[in-house]
PASEBA-1860 file (N, C-alpha, C; in nm, 3 decimals):
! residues 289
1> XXXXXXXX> -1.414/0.972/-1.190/-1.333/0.861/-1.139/-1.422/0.759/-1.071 ~ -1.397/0.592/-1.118/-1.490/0.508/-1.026/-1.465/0.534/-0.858 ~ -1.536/0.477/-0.797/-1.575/0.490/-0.634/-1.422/0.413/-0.593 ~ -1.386/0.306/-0.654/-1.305/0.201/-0.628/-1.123/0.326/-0.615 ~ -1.137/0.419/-0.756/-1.046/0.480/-0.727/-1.002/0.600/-0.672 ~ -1.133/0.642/-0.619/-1.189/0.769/-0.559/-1.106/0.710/-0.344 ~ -1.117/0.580/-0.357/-1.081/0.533/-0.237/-0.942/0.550/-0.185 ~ -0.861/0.586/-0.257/-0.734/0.551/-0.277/-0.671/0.705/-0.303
9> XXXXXXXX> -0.745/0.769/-0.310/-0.721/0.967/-0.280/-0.805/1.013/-0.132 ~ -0.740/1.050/-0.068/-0.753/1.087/0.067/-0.818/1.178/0.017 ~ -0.833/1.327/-0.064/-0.852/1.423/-0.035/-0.910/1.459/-0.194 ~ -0.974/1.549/-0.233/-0.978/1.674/-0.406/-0.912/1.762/-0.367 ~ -0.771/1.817/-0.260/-0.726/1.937/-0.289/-0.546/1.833/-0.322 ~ -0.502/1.953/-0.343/-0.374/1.886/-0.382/-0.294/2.001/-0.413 ~ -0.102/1.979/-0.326/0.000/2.100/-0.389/0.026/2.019/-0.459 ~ 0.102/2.123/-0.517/0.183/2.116/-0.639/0.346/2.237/-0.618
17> XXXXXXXX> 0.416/2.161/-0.661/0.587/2.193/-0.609/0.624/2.250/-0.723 ~ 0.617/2.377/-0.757/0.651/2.444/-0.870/0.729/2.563/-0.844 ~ 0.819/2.679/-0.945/0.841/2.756/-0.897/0.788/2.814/-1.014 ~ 0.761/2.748/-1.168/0.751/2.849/-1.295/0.641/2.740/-1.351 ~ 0.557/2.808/-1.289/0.381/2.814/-1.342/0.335/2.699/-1.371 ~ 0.355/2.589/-1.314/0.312/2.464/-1.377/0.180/2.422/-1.359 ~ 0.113/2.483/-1.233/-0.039/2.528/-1.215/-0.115/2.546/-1.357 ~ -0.051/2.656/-1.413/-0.171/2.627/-1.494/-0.191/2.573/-1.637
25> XXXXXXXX> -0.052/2.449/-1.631/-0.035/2.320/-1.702/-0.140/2.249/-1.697 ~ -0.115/2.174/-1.538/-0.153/2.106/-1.457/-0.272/2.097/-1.418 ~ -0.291/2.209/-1.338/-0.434/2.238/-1.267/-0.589/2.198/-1.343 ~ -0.573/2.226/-1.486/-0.679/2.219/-1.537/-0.710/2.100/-1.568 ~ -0.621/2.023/-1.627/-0.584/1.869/-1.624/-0.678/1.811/-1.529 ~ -0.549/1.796/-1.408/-0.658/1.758/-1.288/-0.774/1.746/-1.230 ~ -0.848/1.872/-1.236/-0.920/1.912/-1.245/-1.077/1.882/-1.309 ~ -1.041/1.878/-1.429/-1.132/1.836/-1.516/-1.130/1.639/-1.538
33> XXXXXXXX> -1.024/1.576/-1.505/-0.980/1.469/-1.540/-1.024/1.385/-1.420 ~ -0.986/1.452/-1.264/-1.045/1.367/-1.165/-1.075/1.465/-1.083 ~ -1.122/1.553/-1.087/-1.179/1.649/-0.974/-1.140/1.691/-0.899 ~ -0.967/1.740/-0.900/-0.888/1.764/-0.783/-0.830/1.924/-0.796 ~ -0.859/1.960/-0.694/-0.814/2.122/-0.697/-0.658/2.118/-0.679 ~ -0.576/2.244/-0.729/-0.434/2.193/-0.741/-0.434/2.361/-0.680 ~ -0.329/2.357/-0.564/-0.289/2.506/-0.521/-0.125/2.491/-0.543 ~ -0.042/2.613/-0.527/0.107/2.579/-0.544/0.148/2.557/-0.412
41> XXXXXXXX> 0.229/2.440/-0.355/0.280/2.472/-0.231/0.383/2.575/-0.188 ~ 0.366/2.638/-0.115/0.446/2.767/-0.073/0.584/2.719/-0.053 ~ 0.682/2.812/-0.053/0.825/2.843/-0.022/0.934/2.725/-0.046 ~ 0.896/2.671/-0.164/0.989/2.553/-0.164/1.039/2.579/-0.270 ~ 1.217/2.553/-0.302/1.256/2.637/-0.357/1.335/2.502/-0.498 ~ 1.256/2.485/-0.575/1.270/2.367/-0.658/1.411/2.324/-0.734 ~ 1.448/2.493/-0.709/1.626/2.464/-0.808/1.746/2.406/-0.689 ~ 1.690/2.384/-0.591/1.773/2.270/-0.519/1.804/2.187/-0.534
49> XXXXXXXX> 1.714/2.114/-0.586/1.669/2.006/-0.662/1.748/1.938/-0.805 ~ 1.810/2.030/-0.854/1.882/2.043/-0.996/1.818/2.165/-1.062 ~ 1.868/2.217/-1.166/1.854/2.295/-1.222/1.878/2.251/-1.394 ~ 1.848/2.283/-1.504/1.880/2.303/-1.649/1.987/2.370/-1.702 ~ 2.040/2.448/-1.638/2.115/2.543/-1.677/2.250/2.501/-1.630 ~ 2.229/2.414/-1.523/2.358/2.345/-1.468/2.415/2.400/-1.359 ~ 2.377/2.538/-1.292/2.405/2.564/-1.179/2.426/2.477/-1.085 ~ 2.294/2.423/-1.044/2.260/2.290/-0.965/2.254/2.160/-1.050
57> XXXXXXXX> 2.357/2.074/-1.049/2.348/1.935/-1.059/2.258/1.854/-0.982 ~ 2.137/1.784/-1.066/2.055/1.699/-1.018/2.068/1.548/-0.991 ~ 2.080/1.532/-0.880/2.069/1.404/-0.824/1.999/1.308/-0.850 ~ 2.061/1.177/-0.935/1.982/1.075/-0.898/1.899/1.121/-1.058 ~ 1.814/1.068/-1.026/1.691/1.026/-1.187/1.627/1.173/-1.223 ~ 1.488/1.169/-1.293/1.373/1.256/-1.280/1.279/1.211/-1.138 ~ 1.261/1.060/-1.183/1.195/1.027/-1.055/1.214/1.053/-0.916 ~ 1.347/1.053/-0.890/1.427/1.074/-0.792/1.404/1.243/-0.735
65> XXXXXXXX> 1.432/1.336/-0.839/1.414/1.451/-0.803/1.249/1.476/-0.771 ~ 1.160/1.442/-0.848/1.012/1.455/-0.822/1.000/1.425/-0.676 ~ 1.046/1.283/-0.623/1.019/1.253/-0.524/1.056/1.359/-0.409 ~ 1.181/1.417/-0.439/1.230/1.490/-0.346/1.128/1.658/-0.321 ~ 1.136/1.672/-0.399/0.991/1.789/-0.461/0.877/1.778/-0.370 ~ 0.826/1.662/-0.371/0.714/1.602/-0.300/0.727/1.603/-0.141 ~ 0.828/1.564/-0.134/0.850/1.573/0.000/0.917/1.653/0.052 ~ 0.973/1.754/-0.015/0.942/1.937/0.053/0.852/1.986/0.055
73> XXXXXXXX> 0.754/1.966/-0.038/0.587/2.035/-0.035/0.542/1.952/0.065 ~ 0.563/1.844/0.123/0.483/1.810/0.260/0.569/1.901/0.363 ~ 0.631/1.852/0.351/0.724/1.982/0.477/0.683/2.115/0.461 ~ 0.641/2.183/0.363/0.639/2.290/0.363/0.457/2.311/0.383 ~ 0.392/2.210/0.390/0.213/2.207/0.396/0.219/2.117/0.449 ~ 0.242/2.095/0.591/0.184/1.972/0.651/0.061/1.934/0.710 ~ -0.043/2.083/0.636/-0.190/1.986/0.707/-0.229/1.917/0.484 ~ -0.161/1.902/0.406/-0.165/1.886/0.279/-0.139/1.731/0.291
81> XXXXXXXX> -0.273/1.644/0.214/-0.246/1.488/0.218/-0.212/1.463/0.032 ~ -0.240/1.577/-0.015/-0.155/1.481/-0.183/-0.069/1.598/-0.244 ~ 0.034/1.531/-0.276/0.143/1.647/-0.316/0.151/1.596/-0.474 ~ 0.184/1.694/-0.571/0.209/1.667/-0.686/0.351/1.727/-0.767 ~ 0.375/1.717/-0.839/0.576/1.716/-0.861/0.610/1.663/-1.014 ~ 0.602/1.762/-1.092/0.717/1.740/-1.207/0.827/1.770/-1.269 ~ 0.891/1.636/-1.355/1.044/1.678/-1.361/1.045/1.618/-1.533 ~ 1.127/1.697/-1.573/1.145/1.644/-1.703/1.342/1.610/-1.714
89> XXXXXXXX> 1.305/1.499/-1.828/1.492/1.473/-1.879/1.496/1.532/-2.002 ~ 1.571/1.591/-2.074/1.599/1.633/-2.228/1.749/1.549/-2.266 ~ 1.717/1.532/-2.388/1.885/1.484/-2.441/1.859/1.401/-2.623 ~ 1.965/1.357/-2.636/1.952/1.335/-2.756/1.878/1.191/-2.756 ~ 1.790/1.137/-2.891/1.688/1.040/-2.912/1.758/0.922/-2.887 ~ 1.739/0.805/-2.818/1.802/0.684/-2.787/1.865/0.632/-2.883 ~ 1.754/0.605/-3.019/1.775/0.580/-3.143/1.855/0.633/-3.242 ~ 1.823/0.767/-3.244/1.843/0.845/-3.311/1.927/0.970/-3.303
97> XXXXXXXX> 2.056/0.929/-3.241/2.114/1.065/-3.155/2.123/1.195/-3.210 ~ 2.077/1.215/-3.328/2.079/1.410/-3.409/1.925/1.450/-3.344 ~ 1.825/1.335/-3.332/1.734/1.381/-3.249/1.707/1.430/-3.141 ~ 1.608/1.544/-3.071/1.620/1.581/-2.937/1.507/1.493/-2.921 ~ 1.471/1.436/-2.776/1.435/1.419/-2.693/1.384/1.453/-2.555 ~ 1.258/1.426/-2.514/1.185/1.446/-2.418/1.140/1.365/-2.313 ~ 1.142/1.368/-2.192/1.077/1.245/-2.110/1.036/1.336/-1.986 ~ 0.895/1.355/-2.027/0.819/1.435/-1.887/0.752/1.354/-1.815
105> XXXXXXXX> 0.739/1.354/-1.643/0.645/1.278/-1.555/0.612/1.403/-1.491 ~ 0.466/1.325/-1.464/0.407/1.415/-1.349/0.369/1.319/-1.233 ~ 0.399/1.317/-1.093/0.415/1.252/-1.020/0.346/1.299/-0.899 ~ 0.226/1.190/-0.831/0.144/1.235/-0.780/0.137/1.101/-0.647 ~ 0.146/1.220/-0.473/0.166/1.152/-0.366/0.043/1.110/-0.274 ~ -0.016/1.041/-0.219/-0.142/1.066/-0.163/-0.039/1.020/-0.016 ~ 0.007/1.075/0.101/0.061/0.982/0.212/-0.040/0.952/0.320 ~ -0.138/0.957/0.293/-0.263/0.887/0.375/-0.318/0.775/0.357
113> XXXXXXXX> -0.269/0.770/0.206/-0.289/0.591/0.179/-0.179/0.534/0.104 ~ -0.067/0.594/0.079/0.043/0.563/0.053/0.051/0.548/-0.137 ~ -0.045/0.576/-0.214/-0.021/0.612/-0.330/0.055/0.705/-0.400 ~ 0.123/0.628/-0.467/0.214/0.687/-0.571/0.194/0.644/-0.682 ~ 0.155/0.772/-0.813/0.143/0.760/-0.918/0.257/0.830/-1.002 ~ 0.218/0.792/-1.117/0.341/0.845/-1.252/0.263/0.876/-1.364 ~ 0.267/0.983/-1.405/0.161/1.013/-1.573/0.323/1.011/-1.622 ~ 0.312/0.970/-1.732/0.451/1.029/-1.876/0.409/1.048/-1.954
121> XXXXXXXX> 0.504/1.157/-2.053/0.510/1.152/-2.174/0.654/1.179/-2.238 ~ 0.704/1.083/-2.329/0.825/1.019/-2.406/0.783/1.044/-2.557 ~ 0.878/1.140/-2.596/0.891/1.121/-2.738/0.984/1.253/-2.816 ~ 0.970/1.285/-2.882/1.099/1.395/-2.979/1.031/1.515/-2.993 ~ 0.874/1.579/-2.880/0.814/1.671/-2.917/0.852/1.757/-2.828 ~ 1.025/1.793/-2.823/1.085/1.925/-2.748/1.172/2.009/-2.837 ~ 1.190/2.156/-2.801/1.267/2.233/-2.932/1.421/2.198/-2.833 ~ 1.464/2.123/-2.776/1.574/2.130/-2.668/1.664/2.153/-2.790
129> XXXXXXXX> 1.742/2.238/-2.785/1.843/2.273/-2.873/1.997/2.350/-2.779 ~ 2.096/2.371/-2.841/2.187/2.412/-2.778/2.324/2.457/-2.922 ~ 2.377/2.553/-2.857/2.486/2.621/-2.976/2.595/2.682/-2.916 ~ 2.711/2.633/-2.973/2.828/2.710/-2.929/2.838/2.852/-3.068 ~ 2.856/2.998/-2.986/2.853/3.090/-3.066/3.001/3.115/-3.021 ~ 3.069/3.180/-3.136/3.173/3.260/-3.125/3.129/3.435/-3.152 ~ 2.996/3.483/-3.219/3.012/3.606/-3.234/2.869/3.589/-3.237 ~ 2.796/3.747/-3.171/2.672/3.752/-3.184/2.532/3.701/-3.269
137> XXXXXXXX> 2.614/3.720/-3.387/2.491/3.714/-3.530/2.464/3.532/-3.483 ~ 2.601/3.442/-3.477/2.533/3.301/-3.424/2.442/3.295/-3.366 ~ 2.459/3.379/-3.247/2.368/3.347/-3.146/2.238/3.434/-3.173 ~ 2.219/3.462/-3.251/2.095/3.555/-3.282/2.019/3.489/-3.411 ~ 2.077/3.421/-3.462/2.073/3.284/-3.595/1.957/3.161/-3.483 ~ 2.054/3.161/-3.416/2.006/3.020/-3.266/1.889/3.047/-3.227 ~ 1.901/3.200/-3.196/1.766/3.232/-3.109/1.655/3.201/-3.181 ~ 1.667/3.276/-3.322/1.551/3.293/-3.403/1.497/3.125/-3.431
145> XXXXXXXX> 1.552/3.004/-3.472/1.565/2.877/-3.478/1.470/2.842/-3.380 ~ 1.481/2.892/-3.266/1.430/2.873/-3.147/1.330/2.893/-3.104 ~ 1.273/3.006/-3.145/1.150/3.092/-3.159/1.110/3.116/-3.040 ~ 1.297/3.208/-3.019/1.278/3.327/-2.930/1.192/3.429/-2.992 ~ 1.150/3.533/-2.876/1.156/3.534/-2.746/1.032/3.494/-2.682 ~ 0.974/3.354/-2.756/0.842/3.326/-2.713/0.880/3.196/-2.654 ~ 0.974/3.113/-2.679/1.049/3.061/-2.604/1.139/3.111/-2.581 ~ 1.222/3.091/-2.445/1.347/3.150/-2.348/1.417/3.052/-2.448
153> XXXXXXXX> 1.562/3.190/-2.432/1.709/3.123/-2.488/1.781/3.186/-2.332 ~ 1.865/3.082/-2.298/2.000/3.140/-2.193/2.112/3.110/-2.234 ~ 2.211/3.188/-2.187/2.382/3.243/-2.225/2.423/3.215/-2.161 ~ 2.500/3.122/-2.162/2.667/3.084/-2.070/2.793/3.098/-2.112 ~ 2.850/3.073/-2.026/2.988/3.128/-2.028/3.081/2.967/-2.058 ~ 3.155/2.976/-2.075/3.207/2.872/-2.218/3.389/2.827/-2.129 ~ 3.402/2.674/-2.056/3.507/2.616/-2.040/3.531/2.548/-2.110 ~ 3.644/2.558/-2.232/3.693/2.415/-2.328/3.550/2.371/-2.389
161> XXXXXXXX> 3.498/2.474/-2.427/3.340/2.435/-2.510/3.242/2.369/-2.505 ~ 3.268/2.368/-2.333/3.131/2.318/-2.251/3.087/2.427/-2.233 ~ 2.964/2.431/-2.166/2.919/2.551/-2.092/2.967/2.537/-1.960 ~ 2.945/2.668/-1.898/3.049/2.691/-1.696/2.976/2.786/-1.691 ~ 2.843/2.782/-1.636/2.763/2.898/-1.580/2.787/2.937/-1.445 ~ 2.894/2.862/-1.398/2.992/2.940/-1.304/3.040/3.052/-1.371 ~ 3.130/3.029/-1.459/3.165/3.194/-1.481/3.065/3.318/-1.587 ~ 2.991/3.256/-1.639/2.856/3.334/-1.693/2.760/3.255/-1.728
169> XXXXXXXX> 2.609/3.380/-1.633/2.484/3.276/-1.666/2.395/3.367/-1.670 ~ 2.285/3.385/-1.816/2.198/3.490/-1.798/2.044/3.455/-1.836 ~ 1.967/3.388/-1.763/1.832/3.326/-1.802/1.741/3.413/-1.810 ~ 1.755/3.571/-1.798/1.649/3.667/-1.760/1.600/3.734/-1.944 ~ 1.654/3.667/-2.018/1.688/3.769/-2.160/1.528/3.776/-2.222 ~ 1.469/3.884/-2.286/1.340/3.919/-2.287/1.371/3.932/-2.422 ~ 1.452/4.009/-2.499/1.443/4.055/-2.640/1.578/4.001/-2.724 ~ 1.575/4.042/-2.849/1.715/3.980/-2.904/1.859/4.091/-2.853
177> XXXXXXXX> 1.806/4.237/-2.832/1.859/4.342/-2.793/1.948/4.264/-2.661 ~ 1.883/4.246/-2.544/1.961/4.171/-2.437/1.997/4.022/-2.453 ~ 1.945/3.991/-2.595/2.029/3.831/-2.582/2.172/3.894/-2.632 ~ 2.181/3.962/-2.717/2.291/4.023/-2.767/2.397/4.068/-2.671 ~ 2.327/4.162/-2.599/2.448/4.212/-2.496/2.493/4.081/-2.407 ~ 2.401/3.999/-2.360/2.457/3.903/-2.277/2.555/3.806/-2.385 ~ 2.553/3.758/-2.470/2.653/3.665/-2.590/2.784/3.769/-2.567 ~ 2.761/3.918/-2.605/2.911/3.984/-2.626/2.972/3.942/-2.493
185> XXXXXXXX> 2.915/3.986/-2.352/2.937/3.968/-2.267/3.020/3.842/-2.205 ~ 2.948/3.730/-2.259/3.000/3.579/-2.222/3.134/3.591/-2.327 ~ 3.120/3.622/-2.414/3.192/3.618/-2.551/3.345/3.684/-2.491 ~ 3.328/3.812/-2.411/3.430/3.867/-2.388/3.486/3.798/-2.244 ~ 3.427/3.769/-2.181/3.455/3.666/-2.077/3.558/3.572/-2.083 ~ 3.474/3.477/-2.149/3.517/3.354/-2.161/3.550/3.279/-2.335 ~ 3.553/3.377/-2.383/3.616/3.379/-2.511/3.510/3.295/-2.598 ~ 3.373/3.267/-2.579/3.247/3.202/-2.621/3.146/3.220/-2.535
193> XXXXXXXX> 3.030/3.202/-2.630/2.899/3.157/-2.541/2.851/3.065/-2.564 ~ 2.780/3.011/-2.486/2.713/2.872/-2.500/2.549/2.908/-2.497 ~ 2.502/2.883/-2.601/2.361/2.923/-2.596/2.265/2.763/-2.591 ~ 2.178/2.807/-2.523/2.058/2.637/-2.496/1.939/2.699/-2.486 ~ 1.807/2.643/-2.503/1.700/2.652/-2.478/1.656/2.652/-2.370 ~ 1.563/2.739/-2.264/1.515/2.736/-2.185/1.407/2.632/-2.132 ~ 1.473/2.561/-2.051/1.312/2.392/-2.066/1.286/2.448/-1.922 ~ 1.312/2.566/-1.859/1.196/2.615/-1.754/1.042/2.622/-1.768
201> XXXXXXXX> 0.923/2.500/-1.750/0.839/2.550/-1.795/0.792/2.737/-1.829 ~ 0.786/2.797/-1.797/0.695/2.868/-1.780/0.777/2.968/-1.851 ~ 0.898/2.958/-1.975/0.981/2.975/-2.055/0.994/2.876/-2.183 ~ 0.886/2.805/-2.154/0.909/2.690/-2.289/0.785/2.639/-2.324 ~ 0.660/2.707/-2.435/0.556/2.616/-2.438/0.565/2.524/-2.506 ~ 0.665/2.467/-2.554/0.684/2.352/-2.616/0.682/2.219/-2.481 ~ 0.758/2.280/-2.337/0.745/2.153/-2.294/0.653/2.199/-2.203 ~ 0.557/2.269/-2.176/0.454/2.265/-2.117/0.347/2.186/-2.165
209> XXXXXXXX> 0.323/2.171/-2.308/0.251/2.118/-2.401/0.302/1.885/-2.376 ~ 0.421/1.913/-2.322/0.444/1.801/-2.314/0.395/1.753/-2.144 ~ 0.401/1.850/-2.074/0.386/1.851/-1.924/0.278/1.801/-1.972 ~ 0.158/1.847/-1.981/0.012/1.860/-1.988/-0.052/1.715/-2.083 ~ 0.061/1.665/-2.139/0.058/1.547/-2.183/0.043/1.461/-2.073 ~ 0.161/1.478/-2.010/0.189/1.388/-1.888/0.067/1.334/-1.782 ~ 0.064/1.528/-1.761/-0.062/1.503/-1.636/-0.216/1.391/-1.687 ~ -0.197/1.452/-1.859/-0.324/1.318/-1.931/-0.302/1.207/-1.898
217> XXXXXXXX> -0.189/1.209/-1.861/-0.130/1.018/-1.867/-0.128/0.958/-1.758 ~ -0.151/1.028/-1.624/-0.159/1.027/-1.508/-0.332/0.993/-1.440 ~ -0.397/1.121/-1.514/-0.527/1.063/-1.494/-0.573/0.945/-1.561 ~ -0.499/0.934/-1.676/-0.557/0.764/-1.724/-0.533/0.648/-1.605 ~ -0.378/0.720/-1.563/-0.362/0.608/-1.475/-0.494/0.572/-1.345 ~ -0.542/0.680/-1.327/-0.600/0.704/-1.185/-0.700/0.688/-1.251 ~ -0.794/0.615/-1.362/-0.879/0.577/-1.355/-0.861/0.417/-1.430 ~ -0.748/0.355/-1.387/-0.723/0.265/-1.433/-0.679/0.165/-1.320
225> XXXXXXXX> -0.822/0.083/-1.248/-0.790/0.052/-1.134/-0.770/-0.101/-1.130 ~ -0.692/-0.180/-1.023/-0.630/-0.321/-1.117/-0.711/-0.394/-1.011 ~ -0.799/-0.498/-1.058/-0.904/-0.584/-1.092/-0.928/-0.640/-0.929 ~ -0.799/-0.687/-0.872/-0.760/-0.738/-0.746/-0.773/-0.642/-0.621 ~ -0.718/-0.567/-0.649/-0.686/-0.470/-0.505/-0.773/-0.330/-0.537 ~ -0.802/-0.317/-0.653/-0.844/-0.178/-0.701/-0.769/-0.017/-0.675 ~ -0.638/-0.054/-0.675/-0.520/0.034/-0.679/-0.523/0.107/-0.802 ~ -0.514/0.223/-0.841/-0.550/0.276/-0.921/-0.377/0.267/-0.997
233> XXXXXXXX> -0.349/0.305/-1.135/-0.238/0.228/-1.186/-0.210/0.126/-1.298 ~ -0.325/0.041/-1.249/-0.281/-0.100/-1.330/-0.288/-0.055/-1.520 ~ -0.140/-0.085/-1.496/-0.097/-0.059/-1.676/-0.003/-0.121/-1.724 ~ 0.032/-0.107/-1.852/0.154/-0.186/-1.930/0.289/-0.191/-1.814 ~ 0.326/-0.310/-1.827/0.500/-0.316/-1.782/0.577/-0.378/-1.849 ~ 0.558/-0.444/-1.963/0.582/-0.508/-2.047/0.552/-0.573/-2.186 ~ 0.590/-0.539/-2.263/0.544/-0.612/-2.385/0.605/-0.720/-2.429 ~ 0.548/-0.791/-2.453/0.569/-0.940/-2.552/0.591/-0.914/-2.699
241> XXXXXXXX> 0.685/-0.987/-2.777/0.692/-0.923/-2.945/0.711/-1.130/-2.949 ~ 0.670/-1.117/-3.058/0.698/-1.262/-3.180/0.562/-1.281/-3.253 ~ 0.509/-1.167/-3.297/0.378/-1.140/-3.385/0.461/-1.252/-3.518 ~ 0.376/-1.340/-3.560/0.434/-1.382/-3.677/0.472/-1.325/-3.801 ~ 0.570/-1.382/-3.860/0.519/-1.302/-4.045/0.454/-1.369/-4.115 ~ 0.365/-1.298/-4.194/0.248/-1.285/-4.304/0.320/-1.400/-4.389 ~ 0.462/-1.411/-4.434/0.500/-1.474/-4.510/0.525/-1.635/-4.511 ~ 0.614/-1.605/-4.403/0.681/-1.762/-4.376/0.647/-1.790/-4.220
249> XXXXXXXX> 0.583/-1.726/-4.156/0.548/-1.771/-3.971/0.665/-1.742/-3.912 ~ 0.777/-1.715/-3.954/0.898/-1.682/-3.802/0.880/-1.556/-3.748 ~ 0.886/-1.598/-3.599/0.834/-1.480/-3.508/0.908/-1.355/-3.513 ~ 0.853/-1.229/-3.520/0.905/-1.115/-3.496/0.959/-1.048/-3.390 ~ 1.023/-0.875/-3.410/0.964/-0.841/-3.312/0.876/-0.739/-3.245 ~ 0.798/-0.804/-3.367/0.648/-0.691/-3.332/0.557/-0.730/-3.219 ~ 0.500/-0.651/-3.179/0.444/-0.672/-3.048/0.342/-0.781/-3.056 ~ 0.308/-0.919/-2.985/0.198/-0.924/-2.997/0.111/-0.959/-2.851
257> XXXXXXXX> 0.191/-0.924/-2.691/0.091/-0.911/-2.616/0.143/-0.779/-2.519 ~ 0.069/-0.770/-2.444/0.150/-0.635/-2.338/0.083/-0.762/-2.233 ~ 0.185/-0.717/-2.092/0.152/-0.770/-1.987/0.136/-0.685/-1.865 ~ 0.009/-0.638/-1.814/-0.058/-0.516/-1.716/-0.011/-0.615/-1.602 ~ 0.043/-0.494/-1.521/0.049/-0.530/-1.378/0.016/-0.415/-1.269 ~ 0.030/-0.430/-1.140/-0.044/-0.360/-1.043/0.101/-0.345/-0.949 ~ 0.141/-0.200/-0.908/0.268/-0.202/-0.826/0.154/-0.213/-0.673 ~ 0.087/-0.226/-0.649/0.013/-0.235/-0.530/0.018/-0.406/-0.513
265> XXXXXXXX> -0.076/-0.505/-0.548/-0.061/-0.646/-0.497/0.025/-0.721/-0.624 ~ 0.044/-0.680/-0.686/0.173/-0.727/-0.802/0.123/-0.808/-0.917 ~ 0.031/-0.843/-0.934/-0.113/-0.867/-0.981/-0.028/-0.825/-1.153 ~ -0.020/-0.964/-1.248/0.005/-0.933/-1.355/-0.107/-1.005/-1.514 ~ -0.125/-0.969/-1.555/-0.247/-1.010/-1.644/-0.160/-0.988/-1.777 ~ -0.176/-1.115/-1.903/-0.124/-1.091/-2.028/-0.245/-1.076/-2.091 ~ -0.242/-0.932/-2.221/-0.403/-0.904/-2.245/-0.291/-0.927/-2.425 ~ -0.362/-0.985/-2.520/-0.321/-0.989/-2.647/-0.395/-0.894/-2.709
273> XXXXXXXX> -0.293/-0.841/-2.808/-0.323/-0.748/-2.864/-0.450/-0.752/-2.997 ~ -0.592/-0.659/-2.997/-0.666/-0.720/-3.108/-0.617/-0.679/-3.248 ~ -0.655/-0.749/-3.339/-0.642/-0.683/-3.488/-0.585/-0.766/-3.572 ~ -0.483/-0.712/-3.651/-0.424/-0.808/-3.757/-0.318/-0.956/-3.652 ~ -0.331/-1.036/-3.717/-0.279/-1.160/-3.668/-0.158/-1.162/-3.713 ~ -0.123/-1.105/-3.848/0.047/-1.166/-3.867/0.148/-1.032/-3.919 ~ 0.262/-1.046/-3.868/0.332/-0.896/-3.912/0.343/-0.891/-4.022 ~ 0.373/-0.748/-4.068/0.435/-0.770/-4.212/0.554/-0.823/-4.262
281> XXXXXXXX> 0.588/-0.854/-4.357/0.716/-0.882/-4.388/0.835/-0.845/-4.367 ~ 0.828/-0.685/-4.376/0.957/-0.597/-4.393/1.009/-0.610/-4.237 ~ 0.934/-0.667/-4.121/0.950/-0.662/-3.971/1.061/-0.892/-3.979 ~ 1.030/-0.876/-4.051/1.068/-1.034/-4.029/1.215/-1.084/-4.066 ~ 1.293/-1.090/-3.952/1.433/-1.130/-3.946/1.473/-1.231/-4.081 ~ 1.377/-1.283/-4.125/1.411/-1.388/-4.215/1.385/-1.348/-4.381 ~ 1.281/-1.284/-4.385/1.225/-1.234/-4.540/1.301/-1.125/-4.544 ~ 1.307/-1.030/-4.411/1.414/-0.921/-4.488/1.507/-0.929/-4.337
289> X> 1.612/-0.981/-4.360/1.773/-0.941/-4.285/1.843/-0.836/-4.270
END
């Protein structure tokens, strides 16, 4: 990391607000990326926070919950000057709603100099899946899809064909043997089960693989320091589109500048994009409608 952004981290140790293993997502990341040792902060109990399974309804954003994360690991380590905190969203693709979707941050506090960072990673590389079963073999169809039991599957208990893990909830299932008994179980309950994928890290290497994305995206940030203040950060907030077409010149809306800014002195710079000069056709409102 330059000296400029080395200024702007109080400390190389750093918690981290986890309850299912995100250490050793994370840690190595860090680590290797800007030289920061990552310990777990003790006794903070993250499914307060919201939960996946729906027990706990989460408040407010991802960001929102990270933040809150962060600032129980100071409470809970108060001689600790950088706290670290991730939260992921799952759901169907903006675009594309049969698609699943992913949006992981890893979110990093320094309160000695008041930095706050954001690594992400956005895109369709989660197995987030979910199934209403009426009889075992479904849910044993689901699992396998899933690629249980190397990823976690959990069983709920089924209101009007939502899930109500108020009245059954079983995240502990190790083999297809106990996914089984828990489905009959919900099944006889509540007259269904609701089966979903486990996005508990440390139950899902699919989104750990996305975590660990994140934390990449984070150290880019933190060695990405903006020109003025040398706040570490300075990145895209915007893109510009009206790349021309190749054909006839009417503007697109393909990208043709991004505009970097700095959430520290607000500091915004338009950088144009290098390479080809004119879009293709098939992008052009006019050659193709």
């Amino acid at each position: 990391m330059s000296e400029a952004g080395r200024r702007w981290l109080s400390d190389d140790v750093a918690g981290l607000v986890t309850m299912h293993g995100k250490e050793a997502v994370i840690g190595p990341v860090l680590a290797e990326g800007a030289g920061i040792s990552l310990f777990r902060a003790p006794d903070v109990d993250t499914d307060a926070f919201g939960t996946f399974s729906r027990e706990v309804e989460r408040p407010g954003t991802a960001l929102d919950a990270a933040r809150a994360k962060i600032r129980a690991g100071f409470s809970a380590s108060p001689a600790t000057r950088i706290m670290v905190a991730s939260e992921g969203a799952f759901g169907p693709h903006p675009a594309i709603p049969l698609l699943p979707f992913g949006d992981e941050l890893v979110l990093l506090v320094d309160r000695e100099t008041g930095l706050e960072l954001t690594g992400r990673h956005v895109g369709p590389e989660t197995n987030f899946a979910h199934r209403l079963a009426l009889d075992v073999e479904t849910a044993l169809d689901f699992s396998r899809q899933c690629g249980f039991p190397g990823h976690g599957v959990i069983v709920l208990g089924v209101r009007g064909e939502a899930p109500a893990p108020d009245l059954f909830c079983d995240k502990t299932l190790e083999d297809e043997k106990a996914l089984a008994s828990a489905t009959a179980r919900a099944i006889a309950l509540t007259g269904a089960a609701f089966l979903e994928t486990d996005m508990r890290s440390h139950r899902n290497p699919t989104r750990q693989e996305s975590i660990r994305r994140a934390a990449q995206d984070l150290v880019r940030r933190l060695h990405s320091p903006c020109p003025t203040c040398t706040r570490p950060g300075f990145d895209r907030i915007r893109r510009i589109p009206g790349l021309p077409c190749a054909d006839c010149g009417t503007p697109t809306e393909v990208t043709t500048a991004w505009v970097m800014g700095c959430e520290g002195c607000g500091l915004e710079e338009t950088r144009r994009i290098a390479g080809e000069p004119w879009a293709d056709p098939g992008a052009c409102p006019s050659c193709n409608p």
